[in-house]
C-alpha positions as CSV (number, residue, x, y, z in Angstrom):
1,X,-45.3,1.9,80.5
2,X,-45.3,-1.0,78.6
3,X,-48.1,0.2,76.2
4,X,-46.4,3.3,75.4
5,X,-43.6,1.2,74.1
6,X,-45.7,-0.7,72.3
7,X,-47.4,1.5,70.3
8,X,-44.9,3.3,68.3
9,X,-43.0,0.1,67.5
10,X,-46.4,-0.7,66.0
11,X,-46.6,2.7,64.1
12,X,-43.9,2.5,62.5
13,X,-43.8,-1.0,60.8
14,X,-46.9,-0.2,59.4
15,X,-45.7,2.9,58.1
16,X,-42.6,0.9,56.4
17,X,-44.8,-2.1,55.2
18,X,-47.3,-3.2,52.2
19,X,-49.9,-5.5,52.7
20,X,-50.0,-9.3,50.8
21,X,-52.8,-7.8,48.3
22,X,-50.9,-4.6,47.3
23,X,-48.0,-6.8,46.6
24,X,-49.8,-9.7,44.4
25,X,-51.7,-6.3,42.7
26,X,-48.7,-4.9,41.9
27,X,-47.5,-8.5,40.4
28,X,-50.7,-8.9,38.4
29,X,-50.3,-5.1,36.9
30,X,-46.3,-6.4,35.6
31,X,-47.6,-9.9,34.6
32,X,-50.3,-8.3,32.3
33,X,-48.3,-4.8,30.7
34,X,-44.9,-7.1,30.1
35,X,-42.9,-4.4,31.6
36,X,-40.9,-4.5,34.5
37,X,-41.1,-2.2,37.5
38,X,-39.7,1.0,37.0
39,X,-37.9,0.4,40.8
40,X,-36.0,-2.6,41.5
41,X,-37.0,-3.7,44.4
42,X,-36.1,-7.0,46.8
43,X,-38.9,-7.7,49.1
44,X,-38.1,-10.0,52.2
45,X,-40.4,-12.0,54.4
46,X,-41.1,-10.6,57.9
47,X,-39.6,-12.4,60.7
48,X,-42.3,-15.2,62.4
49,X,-44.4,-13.6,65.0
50,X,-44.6,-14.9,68.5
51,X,-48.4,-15.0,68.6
52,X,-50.0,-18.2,67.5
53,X,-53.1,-16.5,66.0
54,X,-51.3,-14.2,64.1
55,X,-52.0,-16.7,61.2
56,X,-55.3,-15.0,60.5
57,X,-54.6,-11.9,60.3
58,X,-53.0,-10.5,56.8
59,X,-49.2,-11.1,56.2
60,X,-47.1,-8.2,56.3
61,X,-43.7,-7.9,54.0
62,X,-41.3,-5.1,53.4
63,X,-40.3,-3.7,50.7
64,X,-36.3,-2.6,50.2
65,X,-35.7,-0.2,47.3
66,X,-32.2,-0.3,46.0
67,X,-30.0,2.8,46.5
68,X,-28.3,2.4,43.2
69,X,-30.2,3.5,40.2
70,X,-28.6,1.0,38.0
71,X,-29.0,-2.1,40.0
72,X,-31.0,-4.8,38.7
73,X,-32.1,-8.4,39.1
74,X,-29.7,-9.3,36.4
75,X,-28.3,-12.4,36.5
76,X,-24.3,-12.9,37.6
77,X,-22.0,-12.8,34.3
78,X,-20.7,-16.1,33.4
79,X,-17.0,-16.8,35.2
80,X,-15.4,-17.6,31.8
81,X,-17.0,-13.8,30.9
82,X,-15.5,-12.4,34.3
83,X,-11.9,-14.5,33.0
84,X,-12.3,-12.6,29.6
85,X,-13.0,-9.3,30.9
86,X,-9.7,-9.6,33.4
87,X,-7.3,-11.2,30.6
88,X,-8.6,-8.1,28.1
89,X,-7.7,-5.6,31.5
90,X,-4.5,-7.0,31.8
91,X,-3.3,-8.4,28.3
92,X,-0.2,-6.0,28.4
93,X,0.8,-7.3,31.5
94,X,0.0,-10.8,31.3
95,X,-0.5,-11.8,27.4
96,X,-3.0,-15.0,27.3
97,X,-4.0,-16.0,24.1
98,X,-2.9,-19.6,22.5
99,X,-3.9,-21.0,26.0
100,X,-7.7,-20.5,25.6
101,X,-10.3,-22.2,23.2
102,X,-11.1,-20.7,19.8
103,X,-14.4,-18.7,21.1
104,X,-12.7,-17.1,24.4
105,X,-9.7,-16.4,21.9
106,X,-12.2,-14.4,19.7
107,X,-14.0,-12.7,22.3
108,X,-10.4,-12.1,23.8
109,X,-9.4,-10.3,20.1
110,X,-12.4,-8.5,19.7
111,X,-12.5,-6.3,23.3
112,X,-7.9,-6.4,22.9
113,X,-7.9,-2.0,22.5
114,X,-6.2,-1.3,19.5
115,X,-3.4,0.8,21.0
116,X,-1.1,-2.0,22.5
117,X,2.3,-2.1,22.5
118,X,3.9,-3.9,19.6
119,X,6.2,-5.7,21.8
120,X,3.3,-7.5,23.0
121,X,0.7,-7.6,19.7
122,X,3.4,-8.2,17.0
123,X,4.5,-11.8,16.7
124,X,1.3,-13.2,19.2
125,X,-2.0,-12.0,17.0
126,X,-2.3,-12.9,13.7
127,X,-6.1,-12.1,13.7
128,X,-6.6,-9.5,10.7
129,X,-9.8,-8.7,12.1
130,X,-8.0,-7.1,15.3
131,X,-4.8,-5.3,12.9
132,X,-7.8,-3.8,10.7
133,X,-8.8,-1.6,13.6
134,X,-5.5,-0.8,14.2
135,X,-4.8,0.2,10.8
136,X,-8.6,2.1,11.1
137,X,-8.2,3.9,14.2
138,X,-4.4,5.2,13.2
139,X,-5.1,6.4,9.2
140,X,-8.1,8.0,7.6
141,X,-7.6,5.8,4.7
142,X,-6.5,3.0,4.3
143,X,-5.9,0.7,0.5
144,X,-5.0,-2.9,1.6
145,X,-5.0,-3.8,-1.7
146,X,-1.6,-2.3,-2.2
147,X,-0.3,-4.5,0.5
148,X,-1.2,-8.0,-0.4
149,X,-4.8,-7.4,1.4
150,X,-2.9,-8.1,4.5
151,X,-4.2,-5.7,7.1
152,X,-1.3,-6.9,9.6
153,X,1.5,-5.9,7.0
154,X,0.0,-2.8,5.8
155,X,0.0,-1.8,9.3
156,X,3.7,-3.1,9.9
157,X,5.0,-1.4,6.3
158,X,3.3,2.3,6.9
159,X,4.3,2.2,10.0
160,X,7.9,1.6,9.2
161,X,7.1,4.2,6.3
162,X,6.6,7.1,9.1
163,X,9.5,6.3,10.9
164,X,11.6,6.5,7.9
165,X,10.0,9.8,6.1
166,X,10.3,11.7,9.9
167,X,13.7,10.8,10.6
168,X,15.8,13.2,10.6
169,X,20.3,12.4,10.7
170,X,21.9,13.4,13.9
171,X,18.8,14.4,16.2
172,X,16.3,11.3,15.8
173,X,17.9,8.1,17.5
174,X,18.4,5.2,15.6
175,X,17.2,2.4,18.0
176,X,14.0,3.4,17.4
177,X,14.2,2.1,13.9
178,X,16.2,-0.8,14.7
179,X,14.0,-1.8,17.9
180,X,11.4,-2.1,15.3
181,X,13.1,-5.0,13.4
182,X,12.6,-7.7,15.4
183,X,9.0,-7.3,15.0
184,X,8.4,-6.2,12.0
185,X,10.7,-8.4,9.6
186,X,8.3,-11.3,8.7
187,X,5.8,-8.8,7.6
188,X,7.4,-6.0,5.3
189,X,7.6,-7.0,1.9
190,X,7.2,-3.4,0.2
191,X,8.9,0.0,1.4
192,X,7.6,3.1,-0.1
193,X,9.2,6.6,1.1
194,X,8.7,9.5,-0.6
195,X,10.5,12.0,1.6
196,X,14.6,12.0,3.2
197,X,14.9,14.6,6.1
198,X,18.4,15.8,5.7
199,X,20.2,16.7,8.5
200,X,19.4,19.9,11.2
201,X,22.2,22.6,11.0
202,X,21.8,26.3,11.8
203,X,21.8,28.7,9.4
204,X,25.0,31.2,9.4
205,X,24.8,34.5,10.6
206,X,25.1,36.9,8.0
207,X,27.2,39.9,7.3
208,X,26.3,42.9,8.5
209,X,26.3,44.5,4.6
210,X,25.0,41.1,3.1
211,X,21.8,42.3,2.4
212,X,21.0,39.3,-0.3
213,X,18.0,37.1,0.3
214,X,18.7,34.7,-2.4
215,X,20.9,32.2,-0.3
216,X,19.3,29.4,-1.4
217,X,20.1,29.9,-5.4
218,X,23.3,29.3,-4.9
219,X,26.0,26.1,-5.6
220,X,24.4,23.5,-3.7
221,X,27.0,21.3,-1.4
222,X,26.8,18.4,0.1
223,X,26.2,18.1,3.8
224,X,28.4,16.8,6.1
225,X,25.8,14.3,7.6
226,X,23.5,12.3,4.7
227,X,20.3,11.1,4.4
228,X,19.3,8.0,6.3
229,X,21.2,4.7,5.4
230,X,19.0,2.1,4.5
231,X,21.3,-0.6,4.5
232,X,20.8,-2.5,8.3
233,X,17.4,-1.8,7.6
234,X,16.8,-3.5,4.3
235,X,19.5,-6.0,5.6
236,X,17.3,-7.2,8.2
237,X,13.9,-7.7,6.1
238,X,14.3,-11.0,4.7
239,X,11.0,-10.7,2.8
240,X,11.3,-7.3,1.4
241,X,10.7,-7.4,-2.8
242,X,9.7,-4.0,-3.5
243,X,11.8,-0.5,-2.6
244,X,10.0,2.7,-4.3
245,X,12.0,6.1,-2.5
246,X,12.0,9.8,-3.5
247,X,14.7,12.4,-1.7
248,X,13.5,15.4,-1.4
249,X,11.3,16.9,1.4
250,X,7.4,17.7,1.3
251,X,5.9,20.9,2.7
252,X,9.0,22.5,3.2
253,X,7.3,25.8,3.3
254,X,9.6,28.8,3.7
255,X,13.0,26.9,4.8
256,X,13.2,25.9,1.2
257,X,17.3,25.0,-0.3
258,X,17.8,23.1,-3.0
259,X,19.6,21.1,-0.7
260,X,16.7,19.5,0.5
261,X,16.4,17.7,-2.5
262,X,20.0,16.8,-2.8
263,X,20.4,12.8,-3.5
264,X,24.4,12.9,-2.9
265,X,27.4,10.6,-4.1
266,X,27.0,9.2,-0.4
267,X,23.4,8.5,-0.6
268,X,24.3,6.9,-3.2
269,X,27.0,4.9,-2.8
270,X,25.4,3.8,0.2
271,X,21.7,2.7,-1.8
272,X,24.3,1.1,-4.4
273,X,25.7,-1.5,-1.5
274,X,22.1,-1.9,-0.1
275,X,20.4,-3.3,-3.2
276,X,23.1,-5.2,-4.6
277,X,22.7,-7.2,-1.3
278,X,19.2,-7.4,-1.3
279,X,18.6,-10.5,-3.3
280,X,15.0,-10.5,-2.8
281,X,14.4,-7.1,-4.5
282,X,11.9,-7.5,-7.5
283,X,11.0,-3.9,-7.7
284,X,13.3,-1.2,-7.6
285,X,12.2,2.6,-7.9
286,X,14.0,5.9,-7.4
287,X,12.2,8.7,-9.1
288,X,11.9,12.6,-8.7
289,X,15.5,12.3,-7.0
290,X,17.9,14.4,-9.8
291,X,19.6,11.7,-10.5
292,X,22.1,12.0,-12.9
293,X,24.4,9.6,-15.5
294,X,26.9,9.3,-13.1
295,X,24.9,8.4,-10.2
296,X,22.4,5.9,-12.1
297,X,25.6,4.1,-13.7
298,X,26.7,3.6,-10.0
299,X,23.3,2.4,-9.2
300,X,23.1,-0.4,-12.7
301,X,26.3,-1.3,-12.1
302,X,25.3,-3.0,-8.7
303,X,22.3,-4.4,-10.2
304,X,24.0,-6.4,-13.2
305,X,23.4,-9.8,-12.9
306,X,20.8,-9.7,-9.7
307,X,18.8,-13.0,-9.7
308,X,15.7,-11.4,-9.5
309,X,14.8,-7.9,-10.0
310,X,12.1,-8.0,-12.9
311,X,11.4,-3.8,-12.3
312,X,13.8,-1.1,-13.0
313,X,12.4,2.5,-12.4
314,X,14.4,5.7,-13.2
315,X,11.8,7.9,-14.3
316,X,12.1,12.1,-13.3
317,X,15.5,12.2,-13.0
318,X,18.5,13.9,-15.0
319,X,19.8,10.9,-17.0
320,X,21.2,11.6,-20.2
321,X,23.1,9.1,-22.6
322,X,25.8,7.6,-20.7
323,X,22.8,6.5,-17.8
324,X,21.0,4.8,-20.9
325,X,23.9,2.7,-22.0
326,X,24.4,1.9,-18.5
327,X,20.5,0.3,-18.8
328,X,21.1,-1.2,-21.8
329,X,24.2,-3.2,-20.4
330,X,21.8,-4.0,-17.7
331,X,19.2,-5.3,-20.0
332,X,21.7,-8.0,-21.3
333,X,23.3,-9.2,-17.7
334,X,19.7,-9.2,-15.8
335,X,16.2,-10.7,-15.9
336,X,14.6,-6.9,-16.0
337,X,10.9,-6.7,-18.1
338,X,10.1,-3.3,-16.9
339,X,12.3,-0.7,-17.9
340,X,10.9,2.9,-17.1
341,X,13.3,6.0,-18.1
342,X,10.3,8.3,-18.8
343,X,11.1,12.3,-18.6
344,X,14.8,12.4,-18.7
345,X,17.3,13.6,-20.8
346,X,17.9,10.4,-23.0
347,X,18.5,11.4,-27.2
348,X,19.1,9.8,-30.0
349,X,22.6,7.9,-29.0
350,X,21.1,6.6,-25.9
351,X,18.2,5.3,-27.6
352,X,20.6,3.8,-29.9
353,X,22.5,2.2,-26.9
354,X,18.8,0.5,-25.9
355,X,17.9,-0.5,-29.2
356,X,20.9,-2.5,-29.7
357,X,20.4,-4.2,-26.4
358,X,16.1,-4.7,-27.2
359,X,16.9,-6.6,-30.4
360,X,18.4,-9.8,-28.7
361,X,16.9,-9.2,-25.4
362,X,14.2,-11.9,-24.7
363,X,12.6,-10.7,-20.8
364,X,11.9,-7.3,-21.4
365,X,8.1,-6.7,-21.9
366,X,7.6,-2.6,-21.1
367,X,9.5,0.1,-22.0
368,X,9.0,3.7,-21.1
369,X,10.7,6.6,-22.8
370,X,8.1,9.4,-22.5
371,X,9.1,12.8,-22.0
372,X,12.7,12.4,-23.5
373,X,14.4,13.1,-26.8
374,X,15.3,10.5,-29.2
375,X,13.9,12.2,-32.3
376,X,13.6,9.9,-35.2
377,X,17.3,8.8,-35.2
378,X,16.4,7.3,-31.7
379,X,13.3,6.1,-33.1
380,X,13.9,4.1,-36.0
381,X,16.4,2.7,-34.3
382,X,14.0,1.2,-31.1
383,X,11.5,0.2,-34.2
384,X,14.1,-1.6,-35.9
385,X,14.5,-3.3,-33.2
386,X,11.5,-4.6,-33.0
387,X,11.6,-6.6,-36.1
388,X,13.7,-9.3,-34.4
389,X,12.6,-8.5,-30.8
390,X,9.6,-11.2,-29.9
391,X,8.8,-10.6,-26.2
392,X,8.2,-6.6,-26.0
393,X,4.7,-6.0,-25.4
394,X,4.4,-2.7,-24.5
395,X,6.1,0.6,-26.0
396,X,5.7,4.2,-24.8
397,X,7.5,6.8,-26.9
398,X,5.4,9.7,-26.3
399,X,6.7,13.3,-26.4
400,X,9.8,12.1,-28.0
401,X,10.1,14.6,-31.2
402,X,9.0,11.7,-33.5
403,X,7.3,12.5,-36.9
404,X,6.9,10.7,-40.5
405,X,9.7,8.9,-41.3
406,X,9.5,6.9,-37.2
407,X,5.8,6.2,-38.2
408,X,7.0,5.3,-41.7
409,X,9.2,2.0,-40.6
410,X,6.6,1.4,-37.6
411,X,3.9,0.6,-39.9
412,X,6.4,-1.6,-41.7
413,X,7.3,-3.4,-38.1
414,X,3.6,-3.9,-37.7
415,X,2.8,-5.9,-40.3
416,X,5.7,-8.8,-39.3
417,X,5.7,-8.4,-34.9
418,X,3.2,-10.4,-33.4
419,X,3.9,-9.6,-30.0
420,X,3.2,-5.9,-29.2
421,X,-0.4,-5.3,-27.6
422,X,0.6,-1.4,-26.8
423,X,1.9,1.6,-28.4
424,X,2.2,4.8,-27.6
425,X,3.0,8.1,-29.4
426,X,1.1,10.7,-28.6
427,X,2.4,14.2,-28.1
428,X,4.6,14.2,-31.5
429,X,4.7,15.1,-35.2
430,X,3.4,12.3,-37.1
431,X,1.6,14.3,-39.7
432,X,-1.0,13.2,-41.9
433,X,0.9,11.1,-44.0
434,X,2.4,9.4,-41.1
435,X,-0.8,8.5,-39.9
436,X,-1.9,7.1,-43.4
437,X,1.0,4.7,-43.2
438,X,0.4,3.4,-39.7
439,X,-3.1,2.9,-40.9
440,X,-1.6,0.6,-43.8
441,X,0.3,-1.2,-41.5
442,X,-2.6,-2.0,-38.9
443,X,-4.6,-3.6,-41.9
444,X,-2.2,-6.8,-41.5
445,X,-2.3,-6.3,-37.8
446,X,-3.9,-8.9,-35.5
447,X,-2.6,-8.3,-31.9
448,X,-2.0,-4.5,-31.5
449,X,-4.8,-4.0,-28.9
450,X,-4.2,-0.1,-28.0
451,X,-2.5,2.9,-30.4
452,X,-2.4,6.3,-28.7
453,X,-1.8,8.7,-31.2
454,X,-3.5,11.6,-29.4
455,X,-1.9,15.1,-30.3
456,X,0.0,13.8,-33.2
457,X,-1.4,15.9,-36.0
458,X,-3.0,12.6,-37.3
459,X,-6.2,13.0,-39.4
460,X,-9.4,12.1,-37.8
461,X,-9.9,9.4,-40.5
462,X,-7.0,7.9,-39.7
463,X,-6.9,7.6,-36.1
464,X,-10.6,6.5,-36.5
465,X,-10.0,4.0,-38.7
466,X,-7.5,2.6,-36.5
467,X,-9.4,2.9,-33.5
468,X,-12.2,0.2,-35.3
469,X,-9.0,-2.0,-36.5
470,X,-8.0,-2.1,-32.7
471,X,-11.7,-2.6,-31.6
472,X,-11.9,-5.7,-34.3
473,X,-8.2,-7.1,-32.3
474,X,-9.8,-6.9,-28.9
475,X,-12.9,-9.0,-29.9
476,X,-10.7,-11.1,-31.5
477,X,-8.5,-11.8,-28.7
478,X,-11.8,-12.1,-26.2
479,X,-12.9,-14.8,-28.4
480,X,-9.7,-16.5,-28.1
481,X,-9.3,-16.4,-24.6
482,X,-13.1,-17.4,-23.9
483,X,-13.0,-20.6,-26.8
484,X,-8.8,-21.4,-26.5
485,X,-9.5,-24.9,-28.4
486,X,-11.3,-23.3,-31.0
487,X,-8.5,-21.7,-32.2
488,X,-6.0,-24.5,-32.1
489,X,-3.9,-25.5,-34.9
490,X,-5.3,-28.9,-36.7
491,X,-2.7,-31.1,-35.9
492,X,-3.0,-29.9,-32.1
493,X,-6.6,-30.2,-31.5
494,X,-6.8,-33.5,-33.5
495,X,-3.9,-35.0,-31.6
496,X,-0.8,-37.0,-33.1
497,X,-2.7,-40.4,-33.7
498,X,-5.2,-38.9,-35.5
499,X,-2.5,-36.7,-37.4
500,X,-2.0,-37.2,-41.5
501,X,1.0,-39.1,-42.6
C-alpha cells in the first residue's frame, strides 16, 4: 500500500520539474543572445529532502510561470515616483505643489492633465510649459506673440474672449463671467471681441394677409434688453491696456436683422462710463460698429484728458464732420499718437477741424484718413499743417479725392518737414503734373522713407524716380543708425573742451 502511494507522488514532480543542467543551459543560451526569456519565470528551490544521500543525485527545481502576460522582474518604482503618481491622481482634490522640491514640482507639472479646473490651476501654476498645452489642446492655433508671449495670459484673455462673444442678455447667467474674475484679473491685459449677441426674443406672429418677407429692411429699433455691459468687467481688470470690440454678430445665416448689428445709445452710454474709468486703457478700438457723430462725440467726450490712452481707433464707422471735430478737441486735451478714422464719412470741414488741431499738436505720430472725403480743400489744409507740425510721422490719405493742387503744396511741405517717414496717397487724381511736383520736392528730401502713390495717374518716371530717391533715404538712414557717432555734429562729437572759442 505504501508503494502505490509512492509512486505517483514521484510521477508527478518529475512531470512538473527541470533538471540543474536544463536550467544553467537555458542561462548560458540568455547570457550569450543578450535577450531575455520570452516567459518570465521565478524558479524556487525545492524543499530539502529527508534522505542523506540525496546529495548525489541531481538537484531538482521548479519552474513557476507567471499568469500575467505583462509581469516582469522589473524593479519596484521609486516611493517619491509612487508620491508623484498619487499627487498627479489627486491634484484636484488635494493641490500639492510649493511643498515639493524643484524636480518633483516639474515632474508634478509635466503628468498635471490639462483639463483642470481653473479654481485650482489659476493662481497656483505659473509654469508656461503646463498653460501651453492647455492653450494647445483647447485651440488649433494659437499666436502668443499677440499676447505678450505669455502662454498663461493668452489662455486667461481668449478664454474670457469666448465667454464674452457667446453671451447672450437675458438667457446666459452672469456669474459665469463674474466667477471668472477672481482668477483671471492679474493676467488680462488685452480684450479683443469681435461679436455682441443681442438679446433672444421671439419673432411676432404675422398677419394672416401679411404676406411680406422683407421684415428685416425695415426701421431698425432698439431692443428692450442691450448688449453685454462691460463695465464690472473692465472694472475689475486692474491690468487691462488694450480694448479692441466690434457689435455685430458672425454667421448669422438666415435669422439675419439689421438689428444684429445695432450699437445703441445704451451700449453706448454704457462703453462711455466704462472707459472713462479705465485709467489703464492705452488702446482703444471700436470699428465695423455704425457708429455715427453723435455716438463717437459721446465716446471722445469721456476720453478728453485720459492720462494715458496713446491709441484712438474709429475706423468703419459712419462718422461724418461733427465726430471729427470731436477728435480734434481730443487731440489737444489727450496724449493720443494714433489717430485712425479710416473709411468714414469725414469731408473737407472735418479735415479742417483736424488740421487746425495737427498744427500745434506735439504727440500725435499716425494719422489715418483712408477711404473718406476731404478733397483738396481737406487736403491742403492737413498739408499745411504740416509745415509747423514736427512730430507726425506717418500720413495716410488715400482714396480721399485728392489731385494736383494737394500734391502741389505737398511737394512744397517736403522740402522744409524733417519728420515724416510715411505718406500715403494712393487711390486719387494726382495727374502727371502732380507727380512732377512731388518729384521736385523729394530732391531736397532726406527722411521720407516710403511714398505710395499707386493708382494715382502718376507717370512711371516719376513714381520711379521717386522710388530710387526713397531707396537713397533708407540707406541713408541704415548708415545712420549702424555708425550714430559718425554723423554727429562737430561740436558734439569733439566735446565742449575741445570746442572753438
Amino acid at each position: 500500500m505504501q508503494d502505490t502511494l509512492t509512486t505517483p507522488t514521484l510521477s508527478a514532480r518529475s512531470r512538473s520539474s527541470v533538471s540543474t543542467q536544463d536550467r544553467s543551459s537555458t542561462v548560458g543560451q540568455a547570457s550569450n543572445t543578450g535577450q531575455p526569456p520570452s516567459k518570465p519565470s521565478v524558479v524556487t528551490l525545492p524543499a530539502k529532502s529527508k534522505n542523506p544521500n540525496s546529495g548525489a543525485k541531481l538537484r531538482r527545481m521548479r519552474r513557476i510561470i507567471a499568469e500575467d502576460a505583462e509581469w516582469s522582474l522589473a524593479i519596484v518604482p521609486l516611493l517619491t515616483e509612487l508620491c508623484i503618481q498619487h499627487i498627479v491622481k489627486n491634484f484636484h482634490k488635494n493641490p500639492i505643489l510649493k511643498q515639493l522640491l524643484p524636480e518633483h514640482q516639474q515632474k508634478v507639472l509635466d503628468h498635471l492633465p490639462p483639463d483642470l479646473p481653473l479654481a485650482v490651476t489659476a493662481n497656483l501654476i505659473d509654469n508656461e510649459s503646463y498653460w501651453r498645452r492647455c492653450c494647445m489642446q483647447r485651440w488649433p492655433v494659437c499666436h502668443v506673440a499677440r499676447h505678450g508671449g505669455s502662454w498663461k495670459r493668452m489662455f486667461f484673455e481668449r478664454h474670457l474672449e469666448n465667454l464674452l462673444k457667446h453671451f447672450i442678455p437675458g438667457t446666459t447667467d452672469p456669474g459665469v463671467i463674474l466667477d471668472l474674475l477672481p482668477l483671471c484679473r492679474n493676467y488680462v491685459h488685452r480684450i479683443h471681441v469681435d461679436q455682441f449677441l443681442p438679446p433672444v426674443r421671439l419673432l411676432p406672429q404675422p398677419w394672416p394677409g401679411d404676406q411680406s418677407d422683407s421684415g428685416s429692411e425695415g426701421e431698425m429699433e432698439e431692443p428692450a434688453i442691450g448688449h453685454y455691459q462691460l463695465g464690472d468687467l473692465v472694472a475689475s481688470l486692474s491690468r487691462l491696456e488694450e480694448l479692441d470690440l466690434v457689435y455685430g454678430v458672425k454667421d448669422c445665416g438666415m435669422n439675419f436683422e439689421w438689428n444684429l448689428f445695432l450699437f445703441t445709445y445704451r451700449d453706448c452710454h454704457s462703453l462711455a462710463a466704462t472707459i472713462k474709468t479705465c485709467h489703464t486703457l492705452k488702446i482703444f478700438r471700436l470699428t465695423r460698429s455704425k457708429v455715427d457723430d453723435d455716438k463717437a462725440r459721446i465716446l471722445i467726450r469721456s476720453l478728453l484728458d485720459h492720462p494715458v490712452l496713446e491709441e484712438l481707433d474709429l475706423s468703419h464707422n459712419l462718422i461724418g464732420d461733427r465726430g471729427a471735430r470731436g477728435a480734434a478737441k481730443l487731440l489737444s486735451h489727450s496724449h493720443l499718437r494714433v489717430l485712425n478714422l479710416a473709411n468714414n464719412q469725414v469731408r473737407a470741414l472735418g479735415a479742417q477741424s483736424l488740421a487746425h488741431a495737427l498744427a500745434h499738436n506735439t504727440n500725435l505720430i499716425s494719422l489715418n484718413l483712408r477711404l473718406n472725403c476731404i478733397e483738396d480743400e481737406g487736403g491742403q489744409a492737413l498739408v499745411h499743417a504740416l509745415q509747423t507740425n514736427k512730430c507726425l510721422t506717418t500720413l495716410h490719405l488715400g482714396g480721399n479725392e485728392l489731385s494736383e493742387p494737394t500734391a502741389t503744396l505737398l511737394s512744397q511741405v517736403l522740402s522744409v518737414n524733417t519728420t515724416l517717414t510715411s505718406i500715403n496717397l494712393s487711390c486719387n487724381h494726382i495727374g502727371l503734373d502732380g507727380g512732377k511736383q512731388l518729384l521736385e520736392g523729394m530732391s531736397d528730401n532726406k527722411t521720407l522713407l516710403e511714398f505710395d502713390l499707386r493708382l494715382s495717374d502718376v507717370a512711371q518716371e516719376s513714381e520711379y524716380l521717386i522710388a530710387q530717391a526713397l531707396c537713397a533715404n533708407r540707406e541713408a538712414a541704415r548708415q545712420r543708425a549702424l555708425n550714430p557717432s559718425h554723423f554727429m555734429s562737430p561740436i558734439t562729437a569733439s566735446g565742449p573742451e575741445n570746442s572753438v572759442g
